[in-house]
C-alpha positions in Angstrom: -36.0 4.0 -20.5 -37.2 2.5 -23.7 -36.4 5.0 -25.9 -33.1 4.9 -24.3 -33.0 0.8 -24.7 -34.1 1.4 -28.2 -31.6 4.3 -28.7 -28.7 1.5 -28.1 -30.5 -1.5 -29.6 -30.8 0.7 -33.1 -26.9 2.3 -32.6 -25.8 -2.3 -32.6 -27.7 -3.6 -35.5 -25.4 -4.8 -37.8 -25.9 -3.3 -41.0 -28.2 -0.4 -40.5 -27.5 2.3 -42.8 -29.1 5.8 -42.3 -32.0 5.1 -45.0 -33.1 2.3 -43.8 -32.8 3.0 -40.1 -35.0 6.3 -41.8 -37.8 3.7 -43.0 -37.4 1.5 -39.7 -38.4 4.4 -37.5 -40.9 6.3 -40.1 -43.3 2.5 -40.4 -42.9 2.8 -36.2 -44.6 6.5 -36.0 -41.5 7.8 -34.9 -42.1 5.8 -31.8 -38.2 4.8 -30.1 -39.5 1.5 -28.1 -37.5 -1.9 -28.9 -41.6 -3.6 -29.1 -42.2 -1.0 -32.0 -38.4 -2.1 -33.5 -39.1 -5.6 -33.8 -42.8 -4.8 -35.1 -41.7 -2.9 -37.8 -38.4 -4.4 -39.3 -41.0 -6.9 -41.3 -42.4 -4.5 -42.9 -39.1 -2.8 -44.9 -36.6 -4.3 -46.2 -33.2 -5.2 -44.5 -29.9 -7.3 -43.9 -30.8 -10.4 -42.8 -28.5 -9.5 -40.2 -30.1 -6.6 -38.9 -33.6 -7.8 -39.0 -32.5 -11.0 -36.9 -31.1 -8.7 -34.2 -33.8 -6.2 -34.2 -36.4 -9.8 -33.7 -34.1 -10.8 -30.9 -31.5 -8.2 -29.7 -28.7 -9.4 -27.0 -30.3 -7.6 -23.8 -27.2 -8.0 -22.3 -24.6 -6.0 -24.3 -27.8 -3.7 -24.5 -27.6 -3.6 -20.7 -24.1 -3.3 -20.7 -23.9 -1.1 -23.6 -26.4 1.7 -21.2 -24.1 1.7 -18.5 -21.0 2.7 -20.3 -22.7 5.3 -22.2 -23.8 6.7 -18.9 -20.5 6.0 -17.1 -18.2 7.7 -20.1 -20.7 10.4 -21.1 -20.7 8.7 -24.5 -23.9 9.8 -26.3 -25.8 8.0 -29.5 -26.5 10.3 -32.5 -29.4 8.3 -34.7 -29.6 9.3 -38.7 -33.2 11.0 -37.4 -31.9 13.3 -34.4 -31.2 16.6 -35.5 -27.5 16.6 -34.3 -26.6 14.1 -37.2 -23.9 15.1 -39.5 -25.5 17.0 -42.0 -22.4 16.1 -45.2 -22.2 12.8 -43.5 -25.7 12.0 -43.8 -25.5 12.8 -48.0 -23.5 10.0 -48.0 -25.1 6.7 -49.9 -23.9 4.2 -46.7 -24.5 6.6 -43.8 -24.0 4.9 -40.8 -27.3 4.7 -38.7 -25.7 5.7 -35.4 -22.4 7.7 -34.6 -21.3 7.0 -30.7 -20.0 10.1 -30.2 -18.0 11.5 -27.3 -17.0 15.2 -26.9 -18.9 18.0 -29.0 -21.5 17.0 -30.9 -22.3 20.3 -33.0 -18.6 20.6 -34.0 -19.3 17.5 -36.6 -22.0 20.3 -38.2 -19.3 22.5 -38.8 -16.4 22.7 -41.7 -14.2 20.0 -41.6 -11.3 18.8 -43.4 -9.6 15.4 -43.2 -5.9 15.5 -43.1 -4.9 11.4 -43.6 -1.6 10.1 -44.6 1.3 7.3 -43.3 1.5 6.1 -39.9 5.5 5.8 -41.0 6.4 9.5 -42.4 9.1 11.1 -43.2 10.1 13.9 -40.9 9.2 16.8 -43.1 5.5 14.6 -44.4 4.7 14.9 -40.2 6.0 18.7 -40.2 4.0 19.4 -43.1 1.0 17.6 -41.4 1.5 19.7 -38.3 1.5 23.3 -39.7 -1.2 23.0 -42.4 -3.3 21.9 -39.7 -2.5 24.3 -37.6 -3.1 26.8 -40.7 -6.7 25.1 -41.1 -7.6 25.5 -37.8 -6.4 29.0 -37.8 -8.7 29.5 -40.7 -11.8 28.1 -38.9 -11.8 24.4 -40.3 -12.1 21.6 -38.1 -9.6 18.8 -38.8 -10.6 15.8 -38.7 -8.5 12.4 -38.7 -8.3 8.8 -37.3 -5.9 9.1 -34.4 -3.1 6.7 -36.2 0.2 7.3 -35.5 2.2 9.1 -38.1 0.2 11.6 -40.0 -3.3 11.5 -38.5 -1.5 12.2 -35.2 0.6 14.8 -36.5 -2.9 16.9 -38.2 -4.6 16.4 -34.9 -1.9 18.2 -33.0 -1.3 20.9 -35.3 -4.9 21.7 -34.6 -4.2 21.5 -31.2 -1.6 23.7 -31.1 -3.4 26.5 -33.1 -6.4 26.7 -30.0 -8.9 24.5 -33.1 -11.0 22.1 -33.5 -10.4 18.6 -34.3 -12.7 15.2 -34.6 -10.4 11.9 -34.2 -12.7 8.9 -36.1 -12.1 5.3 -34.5 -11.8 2.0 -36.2 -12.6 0.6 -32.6 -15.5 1.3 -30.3 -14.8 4.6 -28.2 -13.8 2.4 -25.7 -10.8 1.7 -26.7 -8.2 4.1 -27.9 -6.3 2.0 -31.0 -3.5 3.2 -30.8 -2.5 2.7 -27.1 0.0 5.6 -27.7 -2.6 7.7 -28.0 -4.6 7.5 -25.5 -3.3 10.9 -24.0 -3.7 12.4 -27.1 -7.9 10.9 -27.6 -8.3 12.9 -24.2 -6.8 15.6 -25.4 -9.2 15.7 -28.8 -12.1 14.9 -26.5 -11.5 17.8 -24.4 -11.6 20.5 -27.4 -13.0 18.5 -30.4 -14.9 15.5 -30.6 -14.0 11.4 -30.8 -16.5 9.5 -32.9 -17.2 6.2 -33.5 -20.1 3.8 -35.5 -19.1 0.7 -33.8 -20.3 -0.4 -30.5 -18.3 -0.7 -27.4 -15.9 -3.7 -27.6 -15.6 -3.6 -30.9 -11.8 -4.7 -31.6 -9.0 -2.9 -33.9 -9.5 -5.5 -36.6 -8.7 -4.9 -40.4 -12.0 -5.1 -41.6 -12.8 -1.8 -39.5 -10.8 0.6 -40.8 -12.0 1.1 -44.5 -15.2 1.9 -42.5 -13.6 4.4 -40.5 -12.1 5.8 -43.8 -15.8 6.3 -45.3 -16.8 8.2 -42.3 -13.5 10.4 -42.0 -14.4 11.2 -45.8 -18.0 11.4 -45.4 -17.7 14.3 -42.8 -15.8 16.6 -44.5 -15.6 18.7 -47.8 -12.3 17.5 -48.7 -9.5 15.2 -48.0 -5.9 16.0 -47.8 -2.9 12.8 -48.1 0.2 14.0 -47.4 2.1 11.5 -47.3 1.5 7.9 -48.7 2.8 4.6 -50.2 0.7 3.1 -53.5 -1.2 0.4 -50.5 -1.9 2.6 -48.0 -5.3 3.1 -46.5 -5.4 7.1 -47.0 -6.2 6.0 -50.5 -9.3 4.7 -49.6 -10.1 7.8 -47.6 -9.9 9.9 -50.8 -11.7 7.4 -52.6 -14.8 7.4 -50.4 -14.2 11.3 -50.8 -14.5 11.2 -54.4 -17.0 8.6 -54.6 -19.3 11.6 -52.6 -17.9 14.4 -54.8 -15.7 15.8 -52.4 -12.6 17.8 -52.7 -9.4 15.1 -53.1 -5.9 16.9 -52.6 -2.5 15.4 -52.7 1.1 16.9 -52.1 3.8 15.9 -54.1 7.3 14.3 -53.1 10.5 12.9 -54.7 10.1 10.7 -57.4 12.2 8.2 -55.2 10.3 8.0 -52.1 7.9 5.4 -51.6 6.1 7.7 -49.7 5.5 9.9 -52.6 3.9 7.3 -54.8 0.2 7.2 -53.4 0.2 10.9 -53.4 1.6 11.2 -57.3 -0.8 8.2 -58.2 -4.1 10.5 -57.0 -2.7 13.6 -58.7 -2.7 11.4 -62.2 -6.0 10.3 -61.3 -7.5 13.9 -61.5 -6.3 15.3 -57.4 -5.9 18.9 -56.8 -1.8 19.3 -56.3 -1.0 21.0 -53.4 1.8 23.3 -52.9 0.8 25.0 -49.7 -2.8 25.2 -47.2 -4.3 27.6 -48.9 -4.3 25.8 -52.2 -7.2 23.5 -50.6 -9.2 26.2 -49.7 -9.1 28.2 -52.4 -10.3 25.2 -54.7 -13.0 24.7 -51.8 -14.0 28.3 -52.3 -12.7 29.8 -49.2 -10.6 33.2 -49.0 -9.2 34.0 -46.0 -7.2 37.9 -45.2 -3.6 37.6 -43.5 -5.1 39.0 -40.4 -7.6 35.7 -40.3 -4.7 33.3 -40.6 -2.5 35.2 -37.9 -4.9 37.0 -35.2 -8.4 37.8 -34.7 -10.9 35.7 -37.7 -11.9 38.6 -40.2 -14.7 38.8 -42.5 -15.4 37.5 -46.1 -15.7 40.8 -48.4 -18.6 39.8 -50.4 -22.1 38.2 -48.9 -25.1 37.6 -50.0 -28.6 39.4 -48.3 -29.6 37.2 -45.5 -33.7 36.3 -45.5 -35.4 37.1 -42.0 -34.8 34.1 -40.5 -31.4 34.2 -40.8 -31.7 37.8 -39.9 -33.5 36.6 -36.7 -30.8 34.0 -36.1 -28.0 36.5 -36.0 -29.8 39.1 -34.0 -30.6 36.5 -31.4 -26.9 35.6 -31.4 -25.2 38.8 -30.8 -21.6 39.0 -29.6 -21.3 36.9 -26.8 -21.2 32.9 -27.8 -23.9 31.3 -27.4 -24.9 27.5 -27.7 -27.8 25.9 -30.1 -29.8 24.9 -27.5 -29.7 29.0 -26.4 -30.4 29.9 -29.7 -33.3 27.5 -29.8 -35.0 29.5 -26.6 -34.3 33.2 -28.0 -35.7 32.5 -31.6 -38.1 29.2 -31.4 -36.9 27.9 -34.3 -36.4 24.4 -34.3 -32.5 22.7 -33.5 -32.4 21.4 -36.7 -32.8 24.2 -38.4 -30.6 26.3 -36.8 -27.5 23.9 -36.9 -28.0 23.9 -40.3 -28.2 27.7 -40.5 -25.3 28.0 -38.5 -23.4 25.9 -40.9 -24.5 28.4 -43.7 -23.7 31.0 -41.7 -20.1 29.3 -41.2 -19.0 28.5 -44.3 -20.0 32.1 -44.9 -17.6 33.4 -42.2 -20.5 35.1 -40.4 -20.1 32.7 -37.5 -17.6 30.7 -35.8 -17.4 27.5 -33.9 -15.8 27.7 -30.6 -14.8 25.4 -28.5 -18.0 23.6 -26.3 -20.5 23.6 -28.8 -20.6 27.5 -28.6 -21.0 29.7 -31.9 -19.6 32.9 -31.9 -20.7 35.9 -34.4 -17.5 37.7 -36.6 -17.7 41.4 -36.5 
C-alpha cells in the first residue's frame, strides 16, 4: 500500500520533472514509501512547490486519487518504471508521472503527432483523416490531443485504418475536454492509449494546454500541422518538437486562407513542406512497399546483423503475438530492455505493434 500511496503522492507534486523525480528516488534507495519521500526531498534540490507537498502531501486527494485509479483502471507511469516513454523521457522537462489509461507499451512505439485547427476547412479535416489513416497503415501510431477539428480528424483516420492512436489531455483523464468527444476518448482507449500528466480534477484551463503540446511533441519523432492560423497552439506543438530535434512538417494552403498562414510561417522557418504522407516518412527515414501501405505490412529490404540478444528476442517471439511481459518469461531479459529492443526492432520493420500491447514479428 505505500508504494502505491507513494506512487500517487510522486504522480501530484507540482513541479516534478523526470530528473529530479530520478534524484528524489535514487537519495531514497529506490525505496517507494511517502516516509522515505519526505526524508529525502531535503536533500536535492527542488520547486519550492514540490518540496512543500512532498513535506506535507493532501492525504485526501491521495486517498481519493487511489480509488479512481482503481475504479477507472487508470494506472501511474513514474520517469523510473520501465514502461516510461523512452523519446519522451529525452526530453529536458519530462514530466515525472504520465496517468495513463489504455495501452501502456504502445507509447514505446513510433509515433507521429498530427495537430492542427479545431476550425478547418473541409479538405484540412479530409487531409487529416487520410494521412492518418496512411500512417497507421504504415505502422505509426498517431498521436493527438482529442480537440475538435484536426486532432479529431487524425485520431479517426487511425481508427478507420484498424491503427493505433494516443489522444494527450490538457485535463486529468477524468474528464474528456472536449465533451464531444467523450465517445470518441473511449473509442481511443479501447485500441490506443489516453494519457495524461495532470492529476484527476484537473480543469480544462489555458495554462494546460502548452503542457499538453510539450508531451504530444515529446512522444513522437515528428509533428505534422495541417492546418493552422499564425496564433494557434499547433505552433507550439512543433516548437516543443523542434526544441527536442524532432521532425517539424507543414502542408501548404492558399496564400488567402488564414488557415494557411501558421503552416507557411513554419515552412519559412526551416519545416519540411509536405505534399503527400509519405514525404514525412521518407525525411524520417522510413520506406514503406505499396503492398505495406495497402494489405499485409512487408519487410524493409536492407537490415543490419542483429547481435544474440536480439537474435534471442526474435526467436522467443515467433509468429504468434506475444506481450512483453511473455517475452520477459521466454528470454529473462529484463522489461526494460526488451521494450526498448522492440522499439529497435520496430523502427526496423522486424516487428509490429498490435493492438493490446501485443508485438507481432513481420515475415
Amino acid at each position: 500500500m505505500d508504494s502505491r500511496v507513494a506512487r500517487a503522492t510522486l504522480a501530484r507534486t507540482p513541479g516534478l520533472t523526470a530528473p529530479a523525480a530520478d534524484a528524489l528516488l535514487a537519495a531514497a534507495g529506490g525505496e517507494l514509501a511517502p516516509v522515505s519521500l519526505a526524508r529525502c526531498a531535503a536533500r536535492i534540490e527542488l520547486p519550492p512547490a514540490a518540496r512543500a507537498w512532498l513535506n506535507a502531501p493532501d492525504e485526501r486527494a491521495v486517498a481519493a486519487d487511489l480509488e479512481w485509479l482503481e475504479q477507472s483502471g487508470t494506472v501511474i507511469i513514474l520517469s523510473t518504471d520501465p514502461g516510461y516513454p523512452p523519446l519522451l523521457r529525452q526530453t529536458a522537462d519530462a514530466p515525472a508521472a504520465l496517468y495513463v489509461q489504455g495501452s501502456v507499451p504502445l507509447l514505446a512505439t513510433p509515433q507521429l503527432a498530427m495537430v492542427g485547427s479545431r476550425s478547418p476547412t473541409p479538405a484540412g479535416r479530409s487531409t487529416a483523416h487520410e494521412f492518418a489513416a496512411w500512417f497507421a497503415r504504415a505502422g505509426f501510431t498517431v498521436t493527438s490531443g482529442l480537440a475538435t477539428g484536426i486532432d479529431a480528424a487524425s485520431h479517426e483516420g487511425a481508427l478507420k485504418a484498424d491503427g493505433a492512436t494516443v489522444a494527450v489531455f490538457g485535463t486529468g483523464l477524468d474528464r474528456v475536454y472536449p465533451s464531444a468527444n467523450r465517445t470518441l476518448a473511449e473509442r481511443i482507449r479501447a485500441r490506443g492509449a489516453l494519457v495524461s500528466e495532470l492529476p484527476p480534477g484537473s480543469a480544462p484551463l489555458r495554462r494546460n494546454f502548452p503542457r499538453r503540446n510539450r508531451i504530444i511533441a515529446g512522444l513522437t519523432l515528428g509533428t505534422l500541422v495541417v492546418e493552422a492560423a499564425r496564433d494557434s497552439g499547433s505552433l507550439i506543438t512543433a516548437h516543443h518538437a523542434l526544441e527536442a530535434g524532432r521532425g517539424v512538417f507543414a502542408i501548404p494552403g492558399s496564400i488567402h486562407s488564414p488557415l494557411s498562414r501558421g503552416c507557411h510561417q513554419l515552412i519559412r522557418a526551416g519545416a519540411v513542406l509536405v505534399e503527400k504522407a509519405g514525404d514525412v516518412t521518407s525525411e524520417l527515414g522510413f520506406s514503406f512497399s505499396k503492398e505495406r501501405l495497402t494489405g499485409p505490412p512487408a519487410a524493409r529490404p536492407e537490415r543490419r546483423e542483429l547481435d544474440k540478444e536480439y537474435e534471442m528476442l526474435l526467436d522467443a517471439l515467433g509468429f504468434a503475438p506475444a506481450t512483453i511481459d511473455s517475452l520477459v518469461a521466454r528470454t529473462e531479459l529484463p522489461s526494460e530492455s526488451i521494450a526498448s529492443m522492440l522499439l529497435i526492432l520496430e523502427l526496423e520493420g522486424r516487428v509490429a505493434a498490435l493492438p493490446g500491447g501485443r508485438y507481432g514479428r513481420i515475415p
